[in-house]
MARVOVEX-21526 format. One record per residue (C-alpha): residue number from 1; z, y, x; residue in three letters. Coordinates in nm, 4 decimals, padded with zeros to 6 digits, always signed. Example, Ala and Ser with C-alpha at 12.3 -4.5 7.8 and 13.67 -1.06 7.14 Angstrom:
BEGIN
<r n="1" z="+00.7800" y="-00.4500" x="+01.2300" res="ALA"/>
<r n="2" z="+00.7140" y="-00.1060" x="+01.3670" res="SER"/>
//
This chain:
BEGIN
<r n="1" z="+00.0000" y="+00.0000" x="+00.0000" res="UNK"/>
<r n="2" z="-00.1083" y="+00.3810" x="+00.1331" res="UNK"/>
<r n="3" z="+00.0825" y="+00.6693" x="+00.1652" res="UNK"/>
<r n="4" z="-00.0535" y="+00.8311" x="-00.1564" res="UNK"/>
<r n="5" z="+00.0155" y="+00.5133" x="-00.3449" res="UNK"/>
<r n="6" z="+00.3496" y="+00.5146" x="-00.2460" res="UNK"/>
<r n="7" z="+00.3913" y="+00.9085" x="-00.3166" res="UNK"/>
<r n="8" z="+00.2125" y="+00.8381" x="-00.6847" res="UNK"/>
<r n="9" z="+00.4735" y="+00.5298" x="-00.7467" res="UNK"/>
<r n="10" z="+00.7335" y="+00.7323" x="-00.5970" res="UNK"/>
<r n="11" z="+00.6550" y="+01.0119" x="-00.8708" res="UNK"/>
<r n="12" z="+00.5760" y="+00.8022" x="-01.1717" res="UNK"/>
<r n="13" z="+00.9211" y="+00.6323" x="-01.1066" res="UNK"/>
<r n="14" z="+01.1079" y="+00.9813" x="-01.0884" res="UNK"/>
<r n="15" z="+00.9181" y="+01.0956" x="-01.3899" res="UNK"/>
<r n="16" z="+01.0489" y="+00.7234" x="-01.5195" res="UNK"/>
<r n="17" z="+01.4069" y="+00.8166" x="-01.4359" res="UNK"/>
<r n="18" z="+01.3964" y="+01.1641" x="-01.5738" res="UNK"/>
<r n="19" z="+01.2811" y="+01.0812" x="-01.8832" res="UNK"/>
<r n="20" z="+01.5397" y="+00.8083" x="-01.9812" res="UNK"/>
<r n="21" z="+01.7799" y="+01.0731" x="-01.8746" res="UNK"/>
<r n="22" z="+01.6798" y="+01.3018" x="-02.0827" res="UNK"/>
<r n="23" z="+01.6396" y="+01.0611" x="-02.3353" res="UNK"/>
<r n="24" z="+01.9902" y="+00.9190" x="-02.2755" res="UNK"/>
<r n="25" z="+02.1236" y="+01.2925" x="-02.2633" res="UNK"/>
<r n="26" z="+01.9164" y="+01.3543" x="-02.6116" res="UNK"/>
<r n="27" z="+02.0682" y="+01.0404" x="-02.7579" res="UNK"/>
<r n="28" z="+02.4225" y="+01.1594" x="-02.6009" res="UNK"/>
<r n="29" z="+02.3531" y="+01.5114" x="-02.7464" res="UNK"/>
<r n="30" z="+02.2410" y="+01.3538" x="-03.1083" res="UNK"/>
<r n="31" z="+02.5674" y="+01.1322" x="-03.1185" res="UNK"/>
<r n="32" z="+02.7842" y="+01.4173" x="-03.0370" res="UNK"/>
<r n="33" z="+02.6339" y="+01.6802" x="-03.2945" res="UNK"/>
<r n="34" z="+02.6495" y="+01.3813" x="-03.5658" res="UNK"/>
<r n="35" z="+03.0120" y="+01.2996" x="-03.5098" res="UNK"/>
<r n="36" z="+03.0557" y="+01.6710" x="-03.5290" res="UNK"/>
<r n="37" z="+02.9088" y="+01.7139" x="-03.8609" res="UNK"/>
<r n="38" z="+03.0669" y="+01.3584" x="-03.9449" res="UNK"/>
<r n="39" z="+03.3841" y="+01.4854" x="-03.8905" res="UNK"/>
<r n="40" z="+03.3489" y="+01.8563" x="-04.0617" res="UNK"/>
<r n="41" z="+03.1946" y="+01.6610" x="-04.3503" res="UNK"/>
<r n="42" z="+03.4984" y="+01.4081" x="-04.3640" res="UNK"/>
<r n="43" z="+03.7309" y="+01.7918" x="-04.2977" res="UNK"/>
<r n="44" z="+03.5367" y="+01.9075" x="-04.6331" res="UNK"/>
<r n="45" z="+03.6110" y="+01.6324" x="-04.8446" res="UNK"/>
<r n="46" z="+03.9969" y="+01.5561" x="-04.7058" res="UNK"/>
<r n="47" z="+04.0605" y="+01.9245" x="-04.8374" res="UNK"/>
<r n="48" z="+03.8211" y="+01.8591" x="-05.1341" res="UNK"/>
<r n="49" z="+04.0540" y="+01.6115" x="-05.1909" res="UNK"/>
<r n="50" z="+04.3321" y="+01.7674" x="-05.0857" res="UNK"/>
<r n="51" z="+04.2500" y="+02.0723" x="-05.3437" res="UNK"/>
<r n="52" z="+04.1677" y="+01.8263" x="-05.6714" res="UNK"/>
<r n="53" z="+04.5443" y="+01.6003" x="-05.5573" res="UNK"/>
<r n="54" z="+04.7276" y="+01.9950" x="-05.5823" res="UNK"/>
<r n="55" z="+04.5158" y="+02.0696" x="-05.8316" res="UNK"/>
<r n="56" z="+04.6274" y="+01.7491" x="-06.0409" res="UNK"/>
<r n="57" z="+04.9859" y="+01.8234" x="-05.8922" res="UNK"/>
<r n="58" z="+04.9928" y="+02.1926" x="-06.0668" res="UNK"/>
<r n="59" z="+04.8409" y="+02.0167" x="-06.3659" res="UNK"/>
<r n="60" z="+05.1407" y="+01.7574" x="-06.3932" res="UNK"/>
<r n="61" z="+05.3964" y="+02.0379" x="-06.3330" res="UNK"/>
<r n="62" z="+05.3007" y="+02.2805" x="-06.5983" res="UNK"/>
<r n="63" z="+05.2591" y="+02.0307" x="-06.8458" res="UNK"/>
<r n="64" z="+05.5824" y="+01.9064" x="-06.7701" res="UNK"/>
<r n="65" z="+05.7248" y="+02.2336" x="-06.7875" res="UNK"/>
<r n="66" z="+05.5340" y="+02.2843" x="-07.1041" res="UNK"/>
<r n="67" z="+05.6696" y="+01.9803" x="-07.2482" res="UNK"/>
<r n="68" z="+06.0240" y="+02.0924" x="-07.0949" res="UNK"/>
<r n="69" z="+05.9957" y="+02.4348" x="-07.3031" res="UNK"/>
<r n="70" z="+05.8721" y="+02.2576" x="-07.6178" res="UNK"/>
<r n="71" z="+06.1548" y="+02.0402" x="-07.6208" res="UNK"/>
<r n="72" z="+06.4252" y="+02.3023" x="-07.5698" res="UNK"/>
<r n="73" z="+06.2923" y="+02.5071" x="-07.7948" res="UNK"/>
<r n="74" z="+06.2968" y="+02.2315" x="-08.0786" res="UNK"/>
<r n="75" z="+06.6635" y="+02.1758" x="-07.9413" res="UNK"/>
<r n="76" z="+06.7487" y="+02.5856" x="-07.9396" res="UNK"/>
<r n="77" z="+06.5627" y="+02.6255" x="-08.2878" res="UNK"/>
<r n="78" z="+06.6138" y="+02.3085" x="-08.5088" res="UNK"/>
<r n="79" z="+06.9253" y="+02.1129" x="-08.3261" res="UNK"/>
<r n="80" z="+07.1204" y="+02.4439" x="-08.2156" res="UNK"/>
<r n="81" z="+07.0960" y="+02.6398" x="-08.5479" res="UNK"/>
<r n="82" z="+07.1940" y="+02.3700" x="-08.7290" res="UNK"/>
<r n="83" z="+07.5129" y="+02.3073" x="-08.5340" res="UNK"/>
<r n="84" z="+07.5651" y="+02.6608" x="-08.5777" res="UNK"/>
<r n="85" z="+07.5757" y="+02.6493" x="-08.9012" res="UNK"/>
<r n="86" z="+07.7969" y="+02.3482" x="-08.9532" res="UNK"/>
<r n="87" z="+08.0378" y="+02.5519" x="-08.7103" res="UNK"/>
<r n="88" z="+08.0505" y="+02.8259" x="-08.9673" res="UNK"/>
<r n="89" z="+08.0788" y="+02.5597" x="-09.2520" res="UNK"/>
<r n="90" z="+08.3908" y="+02.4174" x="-09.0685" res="UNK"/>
<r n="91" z="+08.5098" y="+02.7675" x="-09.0394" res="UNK"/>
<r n="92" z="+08.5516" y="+02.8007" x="-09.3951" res="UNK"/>
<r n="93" z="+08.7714" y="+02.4274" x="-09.4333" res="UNK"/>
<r n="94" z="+09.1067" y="+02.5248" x="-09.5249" res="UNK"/>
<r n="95" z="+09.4062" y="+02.4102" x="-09.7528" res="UNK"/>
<r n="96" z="+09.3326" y="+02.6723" x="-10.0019" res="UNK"/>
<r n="97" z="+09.0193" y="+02.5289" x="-10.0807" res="UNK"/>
<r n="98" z="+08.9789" y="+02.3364" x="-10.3919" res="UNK"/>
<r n="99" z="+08.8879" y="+02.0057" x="-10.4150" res="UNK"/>
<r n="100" z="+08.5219" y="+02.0775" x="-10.5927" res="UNK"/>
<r n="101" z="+08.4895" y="+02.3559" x="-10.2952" res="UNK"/>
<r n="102" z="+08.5726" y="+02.1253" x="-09.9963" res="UNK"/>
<r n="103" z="+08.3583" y="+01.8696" x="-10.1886" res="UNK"/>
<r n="104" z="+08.0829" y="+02.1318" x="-10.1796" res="UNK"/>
<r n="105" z="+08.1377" y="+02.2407" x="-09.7966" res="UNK"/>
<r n="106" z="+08.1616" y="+01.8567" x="-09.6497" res="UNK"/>
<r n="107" z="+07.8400" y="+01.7542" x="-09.8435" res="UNK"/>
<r n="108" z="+07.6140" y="+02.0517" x="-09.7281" res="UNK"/>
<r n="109" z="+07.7189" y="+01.9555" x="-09.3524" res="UNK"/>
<r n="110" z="+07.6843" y="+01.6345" x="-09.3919" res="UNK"/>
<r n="111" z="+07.2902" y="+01.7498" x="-09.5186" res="UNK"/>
<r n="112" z="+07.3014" y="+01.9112" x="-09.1959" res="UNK"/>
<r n="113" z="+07.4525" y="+01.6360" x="-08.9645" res="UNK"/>
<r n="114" z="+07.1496" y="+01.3782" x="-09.1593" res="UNK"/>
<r n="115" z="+06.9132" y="+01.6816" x="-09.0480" res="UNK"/>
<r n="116" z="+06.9973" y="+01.6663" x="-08.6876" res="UNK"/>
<r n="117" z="+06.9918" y="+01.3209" x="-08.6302" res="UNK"/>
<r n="118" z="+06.6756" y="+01.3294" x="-08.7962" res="UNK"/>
<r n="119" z="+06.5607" y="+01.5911" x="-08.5046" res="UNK"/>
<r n="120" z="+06.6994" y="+01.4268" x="-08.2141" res="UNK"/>
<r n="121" z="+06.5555" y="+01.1027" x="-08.3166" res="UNK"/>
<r n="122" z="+06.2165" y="+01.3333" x="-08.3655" res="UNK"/>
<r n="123" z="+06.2553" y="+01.4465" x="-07.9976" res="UNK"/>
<r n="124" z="+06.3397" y="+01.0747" x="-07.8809" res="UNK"/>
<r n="125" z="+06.0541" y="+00.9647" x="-07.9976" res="UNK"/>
<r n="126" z="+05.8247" y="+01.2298" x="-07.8870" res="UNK"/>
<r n="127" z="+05.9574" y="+01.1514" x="-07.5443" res="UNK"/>
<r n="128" z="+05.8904" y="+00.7879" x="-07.5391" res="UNK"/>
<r n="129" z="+05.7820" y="+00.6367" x="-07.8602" res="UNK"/>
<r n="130" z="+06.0470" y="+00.3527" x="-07.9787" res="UNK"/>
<r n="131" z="+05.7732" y="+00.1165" x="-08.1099" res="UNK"/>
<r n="132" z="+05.5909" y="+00.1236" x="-07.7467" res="UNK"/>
<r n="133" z="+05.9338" y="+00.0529" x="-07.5925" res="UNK"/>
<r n="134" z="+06.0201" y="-00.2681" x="-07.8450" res="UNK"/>
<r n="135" z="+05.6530" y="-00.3693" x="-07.9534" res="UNK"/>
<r n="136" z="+05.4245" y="-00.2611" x="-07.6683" res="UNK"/>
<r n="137" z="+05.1100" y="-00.0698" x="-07.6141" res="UNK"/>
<r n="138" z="+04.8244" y="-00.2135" x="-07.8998" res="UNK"/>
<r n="139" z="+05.1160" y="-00.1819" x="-08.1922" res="UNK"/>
<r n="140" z="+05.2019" y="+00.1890" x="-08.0874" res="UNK"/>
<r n="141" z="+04.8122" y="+00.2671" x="-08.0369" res="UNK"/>
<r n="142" z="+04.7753" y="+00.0672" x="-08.3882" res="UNK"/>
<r n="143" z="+05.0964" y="+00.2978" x="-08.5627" res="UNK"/>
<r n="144" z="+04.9586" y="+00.5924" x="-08.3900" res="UNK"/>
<r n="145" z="+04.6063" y="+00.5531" x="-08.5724" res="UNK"/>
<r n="146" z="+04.7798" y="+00.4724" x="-08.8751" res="UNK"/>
<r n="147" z="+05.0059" y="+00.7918" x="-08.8988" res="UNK"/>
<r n="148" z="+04.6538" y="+01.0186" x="-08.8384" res="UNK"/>
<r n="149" z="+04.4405" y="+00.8036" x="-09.1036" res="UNK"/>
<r n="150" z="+04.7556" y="+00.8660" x="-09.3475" res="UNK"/>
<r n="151" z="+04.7239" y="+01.2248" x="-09.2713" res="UNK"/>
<r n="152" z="+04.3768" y="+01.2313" x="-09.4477" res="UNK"/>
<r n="153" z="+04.2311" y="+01.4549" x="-09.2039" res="UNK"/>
<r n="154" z="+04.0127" y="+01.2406" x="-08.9850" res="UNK"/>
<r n="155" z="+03.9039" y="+00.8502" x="-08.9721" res="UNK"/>
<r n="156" z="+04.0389" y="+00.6853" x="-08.7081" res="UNK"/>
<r n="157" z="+03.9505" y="+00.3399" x="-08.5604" res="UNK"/>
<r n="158" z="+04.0686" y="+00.1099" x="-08.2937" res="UNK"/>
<r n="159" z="+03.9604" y="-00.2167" x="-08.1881" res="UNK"/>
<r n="160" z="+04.1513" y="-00.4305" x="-07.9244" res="UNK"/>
<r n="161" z="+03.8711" y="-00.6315" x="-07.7998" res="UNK"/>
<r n="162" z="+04.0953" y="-00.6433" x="-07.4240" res="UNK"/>
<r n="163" z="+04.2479" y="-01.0366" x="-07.3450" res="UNK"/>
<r n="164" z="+04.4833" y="-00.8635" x="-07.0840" res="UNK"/>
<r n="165" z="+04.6146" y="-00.4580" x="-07.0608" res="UNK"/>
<r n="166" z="+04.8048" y="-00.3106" x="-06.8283" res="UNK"/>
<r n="167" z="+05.1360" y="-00.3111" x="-06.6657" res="UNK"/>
<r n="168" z="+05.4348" y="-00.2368" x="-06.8942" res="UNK"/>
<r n="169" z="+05.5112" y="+00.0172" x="-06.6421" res="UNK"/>
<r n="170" z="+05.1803" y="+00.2269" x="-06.7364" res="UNK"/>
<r n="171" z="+05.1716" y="+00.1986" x="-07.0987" res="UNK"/>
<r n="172" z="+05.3260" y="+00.5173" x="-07.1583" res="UNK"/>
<r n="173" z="+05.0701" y="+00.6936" x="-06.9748" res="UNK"/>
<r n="174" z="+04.7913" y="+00.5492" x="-07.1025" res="UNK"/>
<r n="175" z="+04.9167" y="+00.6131" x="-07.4584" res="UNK"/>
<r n="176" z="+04.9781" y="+00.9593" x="-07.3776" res="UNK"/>
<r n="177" z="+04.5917" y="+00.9847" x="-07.2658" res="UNK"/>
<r n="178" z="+04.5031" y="+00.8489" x="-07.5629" res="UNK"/>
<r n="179" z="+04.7184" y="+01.1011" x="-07.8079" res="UNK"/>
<r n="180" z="+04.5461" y="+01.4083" x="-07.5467" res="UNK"/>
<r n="181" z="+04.2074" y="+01.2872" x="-07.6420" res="UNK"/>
<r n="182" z="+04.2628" y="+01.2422" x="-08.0381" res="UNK"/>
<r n="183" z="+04.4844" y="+01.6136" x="-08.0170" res="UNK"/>
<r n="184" z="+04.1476" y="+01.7462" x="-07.8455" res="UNK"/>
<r n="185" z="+03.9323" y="+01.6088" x="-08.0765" res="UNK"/>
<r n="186" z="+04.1315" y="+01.7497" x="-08.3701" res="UNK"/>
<r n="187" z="+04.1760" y="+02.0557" x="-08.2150" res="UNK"/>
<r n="188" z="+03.8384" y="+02.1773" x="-08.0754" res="UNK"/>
<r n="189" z="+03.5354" y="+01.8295" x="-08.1866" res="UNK"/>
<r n="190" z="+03.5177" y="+01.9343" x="-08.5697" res="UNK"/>
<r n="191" z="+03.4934" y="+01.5898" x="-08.6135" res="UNK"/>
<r n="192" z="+03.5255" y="+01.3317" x="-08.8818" res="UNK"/>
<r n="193" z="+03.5079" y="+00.9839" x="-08.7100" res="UNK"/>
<r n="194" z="+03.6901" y="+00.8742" x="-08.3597" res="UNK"/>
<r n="195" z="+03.6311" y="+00.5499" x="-08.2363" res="UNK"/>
<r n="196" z="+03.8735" y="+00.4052" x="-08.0204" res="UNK"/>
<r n="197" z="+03.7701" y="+00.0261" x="-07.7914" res="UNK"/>
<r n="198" z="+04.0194" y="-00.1520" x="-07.5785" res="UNK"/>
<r n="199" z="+03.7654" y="-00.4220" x="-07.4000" res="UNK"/>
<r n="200" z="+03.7992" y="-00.5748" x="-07.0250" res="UNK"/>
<r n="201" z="+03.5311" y="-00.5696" x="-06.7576" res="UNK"/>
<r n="202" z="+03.6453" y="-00.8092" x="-06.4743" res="UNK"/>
<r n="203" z="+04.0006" y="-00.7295" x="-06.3777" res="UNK"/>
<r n="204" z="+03.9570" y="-00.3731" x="-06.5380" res="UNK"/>
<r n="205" z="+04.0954" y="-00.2289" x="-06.8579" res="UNK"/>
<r n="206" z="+03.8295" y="-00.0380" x="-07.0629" res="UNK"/>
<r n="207" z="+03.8560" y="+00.2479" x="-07.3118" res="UNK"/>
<r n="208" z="+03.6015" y="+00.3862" x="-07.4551" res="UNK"/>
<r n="209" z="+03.6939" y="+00.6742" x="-07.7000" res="UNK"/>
<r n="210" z="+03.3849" y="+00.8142" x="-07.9266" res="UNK"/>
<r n="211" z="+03.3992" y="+01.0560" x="-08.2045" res="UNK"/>
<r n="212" z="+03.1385" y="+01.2574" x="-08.3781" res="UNK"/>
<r n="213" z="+03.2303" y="+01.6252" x="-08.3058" res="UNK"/>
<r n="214" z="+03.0345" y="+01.8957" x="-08.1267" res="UNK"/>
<r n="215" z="+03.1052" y="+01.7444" x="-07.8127" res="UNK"/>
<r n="216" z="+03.1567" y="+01.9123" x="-07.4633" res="UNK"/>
<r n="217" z="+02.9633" y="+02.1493" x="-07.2882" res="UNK"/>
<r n="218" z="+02.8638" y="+01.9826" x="-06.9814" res="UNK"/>
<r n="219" z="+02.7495" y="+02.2329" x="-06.7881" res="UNK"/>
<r n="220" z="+03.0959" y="+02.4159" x="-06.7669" res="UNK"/>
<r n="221" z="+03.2973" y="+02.0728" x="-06.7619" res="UNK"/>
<r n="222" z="+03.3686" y="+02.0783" x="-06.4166" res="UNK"/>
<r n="223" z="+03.4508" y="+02.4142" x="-06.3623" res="UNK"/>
<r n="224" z="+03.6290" y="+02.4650" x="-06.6574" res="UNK"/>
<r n="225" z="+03.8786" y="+02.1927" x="-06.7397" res="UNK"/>
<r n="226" z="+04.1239" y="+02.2681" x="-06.9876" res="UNK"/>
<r n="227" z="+04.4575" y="+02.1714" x="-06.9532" res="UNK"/>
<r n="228" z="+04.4530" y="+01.8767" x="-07.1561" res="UNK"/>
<r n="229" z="+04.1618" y="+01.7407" x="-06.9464" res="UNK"/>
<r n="230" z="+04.3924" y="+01.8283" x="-06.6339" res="UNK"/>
<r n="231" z="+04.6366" y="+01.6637" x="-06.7834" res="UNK"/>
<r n="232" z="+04.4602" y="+01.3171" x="-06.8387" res="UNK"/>
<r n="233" z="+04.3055" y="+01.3428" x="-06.4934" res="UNK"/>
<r n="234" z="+04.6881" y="+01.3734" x="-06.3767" res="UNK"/>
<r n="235" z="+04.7783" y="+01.0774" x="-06.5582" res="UNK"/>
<r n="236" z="+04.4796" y="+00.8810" x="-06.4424" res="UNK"/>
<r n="237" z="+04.5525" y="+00.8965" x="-06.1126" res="UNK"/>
<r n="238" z="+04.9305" y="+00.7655" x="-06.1535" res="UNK"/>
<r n="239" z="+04.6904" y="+00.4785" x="-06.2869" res="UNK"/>
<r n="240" z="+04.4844" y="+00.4511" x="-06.0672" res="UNK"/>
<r n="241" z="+04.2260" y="+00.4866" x="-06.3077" res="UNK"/>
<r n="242" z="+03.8792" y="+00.7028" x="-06.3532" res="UNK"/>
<r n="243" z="+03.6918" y="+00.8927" x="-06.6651" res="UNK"/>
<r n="244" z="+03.3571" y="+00.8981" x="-06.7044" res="UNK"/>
<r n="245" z="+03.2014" y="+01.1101" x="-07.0158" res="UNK"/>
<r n="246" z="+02.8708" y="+00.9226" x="-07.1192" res="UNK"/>
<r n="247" z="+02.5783" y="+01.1174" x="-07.2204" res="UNK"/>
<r n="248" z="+02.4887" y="+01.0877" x="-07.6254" res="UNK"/>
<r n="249" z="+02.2865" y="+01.3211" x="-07.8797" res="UNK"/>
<r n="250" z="+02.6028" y="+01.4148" x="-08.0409" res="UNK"/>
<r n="251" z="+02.9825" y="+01.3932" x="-08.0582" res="UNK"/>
<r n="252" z="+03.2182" y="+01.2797" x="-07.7624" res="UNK"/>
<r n="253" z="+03.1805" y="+00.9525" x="-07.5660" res="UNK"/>
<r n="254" z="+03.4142" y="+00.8753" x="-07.3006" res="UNK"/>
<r n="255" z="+03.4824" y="+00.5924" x="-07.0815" res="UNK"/>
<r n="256" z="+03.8092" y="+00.5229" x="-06.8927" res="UNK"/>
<r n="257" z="+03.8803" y="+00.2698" x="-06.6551" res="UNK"/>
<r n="258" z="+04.1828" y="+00.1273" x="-06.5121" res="UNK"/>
<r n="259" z="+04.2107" y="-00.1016" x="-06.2384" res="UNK"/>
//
C-alpha cells in the first residue's frame, strides 16, 4: 500500500471516528434533552396532581364544614329552641298550680320532649342512615328511592344487577354519591325519570345513573365543577373509584366505577 493510500485510509477512518462521535454525542445530547422534558412533563403532572388532590382536599373540607353548619344550625334552631321552651314551661311548675294547669304544662312539654327526639333522631340519621348501618347498602339505596317516588315529584328506579358490592367500610360513601347525584338532578336536570344500575364488570362495581333532564354542559364541565361534583370526586377517591359522564342526545348519563 502507497503513501496516498495510506493518507486516504488514514482520513476516511478519522472521518469514520468523527462521525460516530458526533453521532454518539447527538444520541447523548437527544437522551439528555428527552429525560429533561421527561422529567418537566412528569414535574407538570405531579403538581397537576398535586393541585386536583388539594383541590379534592378543599372540596372535602368545606363540605364538611357545610355539613358541620347545617347540623348546628338544625341543633341551634329546632333542638335548642325547643329546650328553651320546655325551660320556661318548667319555670312556671309550682304548688299553686292546679291540677288541670300542671296537667296542661307537663303535656305541652312532653309534645316538646316527642319533638326533639324526633329531631335528633332526624340528625342521626342524616349523619349515617340507620337502615345502611343494620340492613346494608342495596336496602338503604332501595328505601332511599322509595322515600323520593313517595314524594311524587320524580320517578325513580334502581336495579341491583351487581353479584358482589363493596366493602362495608365504603358503603356510606357510595350512598352519599348516590343522594349528590339524585339532589343534582332534582335541583338543576328538570327531569322526570332517573335510572339508577348496580352491575359488575370483572372485580369492579358499576353504577350507572341516567335521567332525562337537560343534562350538563360539557364544554364548561371541567372548569366549572360545582360543589356537589367536587364533592363526589372527593368521595371517589376515598374509593378509589372514577366517573365517567357518557355522551347521549339528552338527559344525564353517568358511569362510576369502583375497584
Amino acid at each position: 500500500m502507497g503513501a496516498p493510500e495510506e493518507a486516504i485510509t488514514f482520513k476516511i477512518i478519522i472521518i469514520g471516528m468523527l462521525v460516530i462521535f458526533l453521532l454518539s454525542l447527538s444520541v447523548i445530547i437527544f437522551f439528555i434533552i428527552y429525560q429533561r422534558r421527561l422529567l418537566a412533563q412528569q414535574k407538570k403532572h405531579q403538581k397537576l396532581e398535586s393541585d386536583y388532590q388539594k383541590e379534592l382536599l378543599k372540596t372535602s373540607i368545606a363540605s364538611q364544614e357545610e355539613e358541620r353548619t347545617r347540623i348546628a344550625k338544625e341543633l341551634h334552631d329546632d333542638v335548642g329552641a325547643m329546650l328553651t321552651t320546655t325551660k320556661l314551661y318548667f319555670g312556671q311548675i309550682s304548688p299553686q298550680l292546679s291540677g288541670p294547669e300542671l296537667m296542661e304544662i307537663t303535656s305541652k312539654m312532653s309534645g316538646f320532649f316527642d319533638d326533639m327526639i324526633q329531631s335528633v333522631r332526624s340528625i342521626s340519621q342524616d349523619l349515617r342512615p340507620v337502615i345502611l348501618e343494620k340492613l346494608g347498602l342495596i336496602e338503604a339505596i332501595q328505601s332511599l328511592v322509595q322515600t323520593i317516588n313517595d314524594s311524587g315529584k320524580i320517578e325513580v328506579s334502581f336495579v341491583n344487577n351487581a353479584t358482589h358490592t363493596i366493602a362495608k367500610t365504603k358503603e356510606l360513601n357510595l350512598y352519599r354519591i348516590i343522594q349528590e347525584l339524585i339532589t343534582n338532578t332534582l335541583k338543576h336536570a328538570n327531569a322526570s325519570v332517573i335510572n339508577i344500575e348496580f352491575k359488575n364488570e370483572k372485580k369492579s362495581l358499576v353504577v350507572i345513573y341516567q335521567d332525562n333532564g337537560k343534562g350538563l354542559d360539557k364544554k364548561n364541565l371541567i372548569h366549572e365543577k360545582g360543589l356537589g361534583l367536587k364533592n363526589i370526586e372527593s368521595r371517589l377517591s376515598i374509593l378509589s373509584g372514577n366517573i365517567h359522564f357518557i355522551e347521549r342526545d339528552s338527559g344525564m348519563n353517568i358511569k362510576i366505577v369502583i375497584k
